[in-house]
N, C-alpha and C positions, 0 to 999 in steps of 0.2 A: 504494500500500500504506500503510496504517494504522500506525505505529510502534504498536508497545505493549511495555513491560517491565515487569517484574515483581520486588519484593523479596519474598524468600521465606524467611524465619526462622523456626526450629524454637523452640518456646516451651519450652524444655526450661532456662532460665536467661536470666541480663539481654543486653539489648541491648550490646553491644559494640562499642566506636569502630570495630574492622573492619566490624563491620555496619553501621552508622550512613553510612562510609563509602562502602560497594556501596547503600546505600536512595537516599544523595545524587545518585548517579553515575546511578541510572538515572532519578532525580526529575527531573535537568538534562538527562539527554539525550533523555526523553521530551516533555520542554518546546520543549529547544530548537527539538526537527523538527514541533512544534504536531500530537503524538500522545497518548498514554495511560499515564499508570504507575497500576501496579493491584499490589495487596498479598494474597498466599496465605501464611497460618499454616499450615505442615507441624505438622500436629499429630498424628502418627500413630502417634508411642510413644506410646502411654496412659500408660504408666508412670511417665512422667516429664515429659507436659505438664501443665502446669499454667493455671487461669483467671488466678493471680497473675501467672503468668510473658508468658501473653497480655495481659493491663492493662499490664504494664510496657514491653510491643512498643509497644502503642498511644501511650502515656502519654509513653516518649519521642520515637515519629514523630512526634507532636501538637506539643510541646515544638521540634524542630527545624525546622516549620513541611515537612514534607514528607507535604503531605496528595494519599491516593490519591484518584482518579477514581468509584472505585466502592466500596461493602464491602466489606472483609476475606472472602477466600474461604479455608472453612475444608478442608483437606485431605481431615480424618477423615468431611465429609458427602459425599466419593465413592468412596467405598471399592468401592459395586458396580458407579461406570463403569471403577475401575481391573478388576476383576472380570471385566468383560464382555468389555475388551481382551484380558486375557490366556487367556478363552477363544476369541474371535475368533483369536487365532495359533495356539492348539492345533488347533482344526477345518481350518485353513487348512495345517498342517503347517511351520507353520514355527516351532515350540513343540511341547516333548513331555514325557510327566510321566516323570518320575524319583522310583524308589521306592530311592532309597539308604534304608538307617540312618545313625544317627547314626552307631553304630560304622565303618561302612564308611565315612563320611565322614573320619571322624578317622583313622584307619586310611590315606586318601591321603595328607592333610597330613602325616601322620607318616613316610612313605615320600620324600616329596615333600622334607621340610626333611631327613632321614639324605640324600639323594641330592645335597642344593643347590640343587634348584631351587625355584623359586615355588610357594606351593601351589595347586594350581589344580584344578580338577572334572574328571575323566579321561574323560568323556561314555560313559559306560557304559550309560545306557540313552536314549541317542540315536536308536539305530536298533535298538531290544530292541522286541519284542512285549508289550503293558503284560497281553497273557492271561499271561503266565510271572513275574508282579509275584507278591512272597511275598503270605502272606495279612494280613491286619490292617496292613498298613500304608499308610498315604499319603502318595499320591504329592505333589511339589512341581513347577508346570509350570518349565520351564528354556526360555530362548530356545532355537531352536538358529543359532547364531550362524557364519557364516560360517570356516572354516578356514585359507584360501588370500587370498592380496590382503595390503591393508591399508586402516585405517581413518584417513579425511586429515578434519583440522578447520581449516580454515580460519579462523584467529581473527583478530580484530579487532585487538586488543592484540599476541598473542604471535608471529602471521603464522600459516605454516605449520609443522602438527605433525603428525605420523603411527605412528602405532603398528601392525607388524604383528600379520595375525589370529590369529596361532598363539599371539600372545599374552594370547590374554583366551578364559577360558574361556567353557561355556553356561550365562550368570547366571540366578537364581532368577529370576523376575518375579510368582508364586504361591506362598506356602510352603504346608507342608503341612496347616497348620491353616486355609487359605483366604483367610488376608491378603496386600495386595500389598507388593510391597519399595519401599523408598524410591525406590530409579534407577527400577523402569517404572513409579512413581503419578507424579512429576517429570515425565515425558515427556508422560505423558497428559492431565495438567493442561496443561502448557504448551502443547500441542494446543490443548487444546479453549477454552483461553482467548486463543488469535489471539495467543501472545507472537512477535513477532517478531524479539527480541533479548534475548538470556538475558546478561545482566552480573551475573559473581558473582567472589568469588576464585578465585583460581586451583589452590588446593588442591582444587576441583572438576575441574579438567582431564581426569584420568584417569578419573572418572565419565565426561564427557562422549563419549571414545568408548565404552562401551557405551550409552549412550544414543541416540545415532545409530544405532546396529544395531536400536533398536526403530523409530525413526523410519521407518529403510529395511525392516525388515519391516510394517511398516500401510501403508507406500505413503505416506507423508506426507514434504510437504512440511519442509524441515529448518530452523529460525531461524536467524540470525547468533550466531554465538557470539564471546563477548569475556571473557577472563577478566584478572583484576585481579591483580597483587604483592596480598602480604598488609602487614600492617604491622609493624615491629619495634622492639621500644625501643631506645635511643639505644646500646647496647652491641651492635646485632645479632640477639641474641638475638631468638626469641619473645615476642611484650607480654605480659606478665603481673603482676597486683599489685603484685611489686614494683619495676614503674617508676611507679607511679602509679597513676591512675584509669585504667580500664579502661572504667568500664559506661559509657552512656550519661546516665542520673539521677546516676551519683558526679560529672560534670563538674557537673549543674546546681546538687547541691548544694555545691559549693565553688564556686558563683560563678560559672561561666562563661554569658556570653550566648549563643544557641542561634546566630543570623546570626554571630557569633562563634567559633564552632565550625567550622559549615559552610563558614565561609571557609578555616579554616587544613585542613578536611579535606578540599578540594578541592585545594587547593595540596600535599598530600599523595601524590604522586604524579601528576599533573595539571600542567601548565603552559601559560602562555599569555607568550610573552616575560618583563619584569619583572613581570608587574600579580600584586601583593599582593592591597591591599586591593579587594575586591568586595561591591558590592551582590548582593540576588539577580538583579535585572534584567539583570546583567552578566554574571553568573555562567550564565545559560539563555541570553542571545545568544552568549555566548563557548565557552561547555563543547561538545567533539565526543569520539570516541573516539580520533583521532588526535594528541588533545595525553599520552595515558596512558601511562606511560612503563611498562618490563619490568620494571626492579629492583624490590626491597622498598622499601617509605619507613621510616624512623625515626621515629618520636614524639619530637618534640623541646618536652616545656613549657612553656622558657622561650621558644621563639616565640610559643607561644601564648598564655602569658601577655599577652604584647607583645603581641601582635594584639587579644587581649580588652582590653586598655587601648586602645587607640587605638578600638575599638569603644565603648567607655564614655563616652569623651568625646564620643562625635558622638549617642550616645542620648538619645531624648527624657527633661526633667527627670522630667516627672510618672512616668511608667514606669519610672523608677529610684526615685523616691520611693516608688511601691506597691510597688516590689522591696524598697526598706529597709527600710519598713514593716514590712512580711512575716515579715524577719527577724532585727530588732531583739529582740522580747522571748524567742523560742529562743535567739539566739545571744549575745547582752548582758544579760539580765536585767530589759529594762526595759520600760516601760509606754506607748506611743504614744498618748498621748492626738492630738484634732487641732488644738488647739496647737502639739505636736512637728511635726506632720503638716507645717503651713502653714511652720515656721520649715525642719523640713527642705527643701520645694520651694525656698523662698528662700536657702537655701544651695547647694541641689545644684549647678548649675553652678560653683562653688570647690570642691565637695568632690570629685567626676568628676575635675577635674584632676589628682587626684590616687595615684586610686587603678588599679588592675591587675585586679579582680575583684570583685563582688560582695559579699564575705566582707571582703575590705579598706574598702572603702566603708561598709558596713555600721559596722563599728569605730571608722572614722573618725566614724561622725554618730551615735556610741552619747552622747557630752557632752549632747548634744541635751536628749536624753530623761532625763539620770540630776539627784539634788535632792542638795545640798549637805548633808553633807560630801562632795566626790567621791574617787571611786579615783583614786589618779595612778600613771600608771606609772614607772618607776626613773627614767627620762632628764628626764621631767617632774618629779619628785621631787627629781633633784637640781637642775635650773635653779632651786627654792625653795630658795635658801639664807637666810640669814639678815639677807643684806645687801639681798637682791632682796625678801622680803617687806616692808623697811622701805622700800623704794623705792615697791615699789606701795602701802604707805599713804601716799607722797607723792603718787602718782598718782594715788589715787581723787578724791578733792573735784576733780581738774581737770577729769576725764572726767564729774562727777555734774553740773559747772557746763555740759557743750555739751547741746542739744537730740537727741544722739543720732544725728546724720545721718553719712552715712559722712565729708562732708567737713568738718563741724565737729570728731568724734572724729581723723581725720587730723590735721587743723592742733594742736590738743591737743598730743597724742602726739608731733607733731614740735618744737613749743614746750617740752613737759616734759622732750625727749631733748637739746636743744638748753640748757637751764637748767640739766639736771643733767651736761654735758659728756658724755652718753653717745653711743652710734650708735643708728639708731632699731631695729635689730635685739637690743641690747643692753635696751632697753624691751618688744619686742614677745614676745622670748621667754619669757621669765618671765611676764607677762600672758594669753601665751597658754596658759602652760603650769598656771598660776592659773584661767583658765577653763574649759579644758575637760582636764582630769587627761592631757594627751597634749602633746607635739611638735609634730604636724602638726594644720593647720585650715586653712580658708579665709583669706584675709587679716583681718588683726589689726583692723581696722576693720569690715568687714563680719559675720563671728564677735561684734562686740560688737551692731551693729544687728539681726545675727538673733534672740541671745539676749535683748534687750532691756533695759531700762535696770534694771528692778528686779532683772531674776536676773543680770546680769552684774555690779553694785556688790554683790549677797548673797555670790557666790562670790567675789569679790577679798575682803570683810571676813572671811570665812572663812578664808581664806589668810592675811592679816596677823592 
């Protein structure tokens, strides 16, 4: 048998780290068994899908590097195989149309919640004669669903689950204006596209026994089901704004790396003994179902944080360099000529060390690019005190007199800290802080060879 899964998001709003989550899970585990993950857009509210909200599904699958097998299959261009199904059950009788009202509908629930119980379809015209159907109205096909038993799901994740039939009424699967319902177009897609393992959360569980009632009335074969914890922010609660980012594009825009993500949201619920950090390579030999654990996960940032740092450091320079690039003149103000360009690669390995995110980084190599006078920030502003800019006009003629290399600028710096009884950190702070309007930089010698001899001596005379 062919493994194949499926991620299946409604374009009805942004992709959401739950979602991103259930795309990954089924991306790895289709990988790992050297099967198929395939991508369906439940597009079927009109109402409220949108082309935007579809670019943004794509945009961040793209981004997280969890690319389908085949094209995006779009829901809404089957609307007449769901169609066909749901008259196939009615011909076959195992489907029958029901001419409730609206009134008569509300009318149960409202007896149903006065009474305590659930509100549920009282199968009124289950076994009615559709010749005694008032006139002008139409009907909606309803499964007719089993009475007696119960329905067992066998999950992957959660084990065994069972819900008696008494309790799930005869769901719509035809409304009466001829469109189909979410739970029997679900089924019949997943059918017809060979899914043989449905990985979703698990706030789908209770859908999924009436969806096995459809299964077992077409006479089909039923896929493995696996349903997933959802995720919650670090208080329990439900993730929502405000624990943070939420979408899937809010992490890119604050900087997070995508192999960066997809590590900490496999590890989210997932486990493999200690093993943190993961390649993708590791992550498709190692990921199965059996490492998924029952509970919720937490969104915890500052892991992630952490993780996207330690990710940053091992990333390629140039590909950090197009990253800063990028977002340098939106998020700093300034101008990347490729000057900037070449002296940012030449730094990027000190500046990487340093930083947590994308957006951090960026900050740190905004000096780069900015022309004297520079903004300094407060911590930078005050190491310029009064006594420290008269020092770096000591400094300068020493540093205009080396040729500029890192180890001639060194010995310098250690001979002028050493003259002047300072520490050499007592020298480098101020200097550095003279150079590039900030606290942190690459080492004090390196920072002066990337900047260069002419714009590094312009900005210390600026400072004294």
């Amino acid at each position: 048998m062919t493994i194949r899964t499926r991620f299946a998001p409604s374009p009805t709003g942004l992709l959401h780290i739950g979602g991103a989550r259930t795309a990954l899970f089924n991306f790895l585990f289709a990988r790992h068994h050297g099967g198929e993950f395939l991508l369906r857009i439940e597009d079927t509210d009109k109402a409220r899908s949108t082309e935007a909200a579809v670019q943004v599904i794509l945009d961040g699958l793209e981004w997280l590097g969890l690319k389908a097998d085949a094209p995006p299959v779009f829901q809404s261009t089957r609307e007449a195989r769901h169609v066909e199904v749901a008259r196939e059950l009615l011909a076959a009788g195992r489907a029958y149309e029901c001419y409730c009202t609206p009134d008569e509908l509300r009318e149960m629930r409202e007896t149903a919640q006065a009474e305590g119980r659930p509100p549920r379809y009282d199968g009124r015209w289950r076994d009615r004669d559709p010749a005694t159907a008032p006139a002008g109205v139409k009907p909606a096909i309803r499964l007719k669903a089993p009475r007696e038993g119960a329905t067992v799901v066998e999950d992957l994740v959660q084990g065994t689950v069972t819900v008696g039939n008494g309790e799930l009424d005869d769901m719509i699967i035809l409304r009466s204006d001829g469109t189909p319902t979410y739970l029997h177009a679900v089924v019949v897609d997943d059918h017809d596209m060979k899914i043989s393992h449905v990985i979703r959360g698990d706030d789908h569980l209770t859908n999924t026994f009436r969806q096995i009632q459809i299964y077992n009335a077409m006479g089909w074969d039923l896929p493995k089901f696996a349903h997933i914890p959802l995720i919650h922010g670090a208080d329990g609660a439900k993730l929502s704004k405000r624990h943070g980012a939420v979408s899937i594009l809010e992490f890119r825009e604050q900087g997070f790396l995508p192999e960066a993500l997809c590590n900490y949201l496999l590890r989210l619920g997932w486990g493999h003994g200690d093993s943190e950090f993961l390649s993708r390579d590791e992550q498709v030999k190692l990921f199965d179902l059996d490492g998924v654990g029952r509970a919720a996960s937490r969104m915890d940032y500052a892991k992630l944080t952490h993780l996207n740092g330690m990710w940053l450091r091992g990333a390629d320079d140039a590909r950090l360099t197009d990253d800063v690039a990028a977002r340098l003149p939106a998020q700093c103000g300034v101008e990347v000529t490729e000057a900037v360009r070449a002296t940012l690669l030449n730094l990027m390995p000190g500046l990487k060390e340093r930083a947590k995110t994308l957006q951090e980084l960026t900050a740190s190599s905004a000096f780069l690019a900015r022309r004297v006078p520079l903004p300094f920030e407060p911590k930078a502003e005050a190491l310029l005190t009064a006594e420290a800019r008269a020092m770096l006009g000591r400094l300068l003629p020493n540093l205009a007199a080396t040729d500029f290399s890192v180890a001639e600028l060194d010995a310098a710096l250690r001979r002028f800290a050493e003259a002047e009884g300072l520490k050499l950190g007592q020298v480098a702070q101020p200097l550095r802080a003279a150079l590039t309007g900030s606290t942190m930089s690459p080492g004090i010698d390196a920072t002066l060879v990337a900047l260069g001899r002419a714009e590094s001596l312009q900005r210390l005379q600026a400072v004294i």
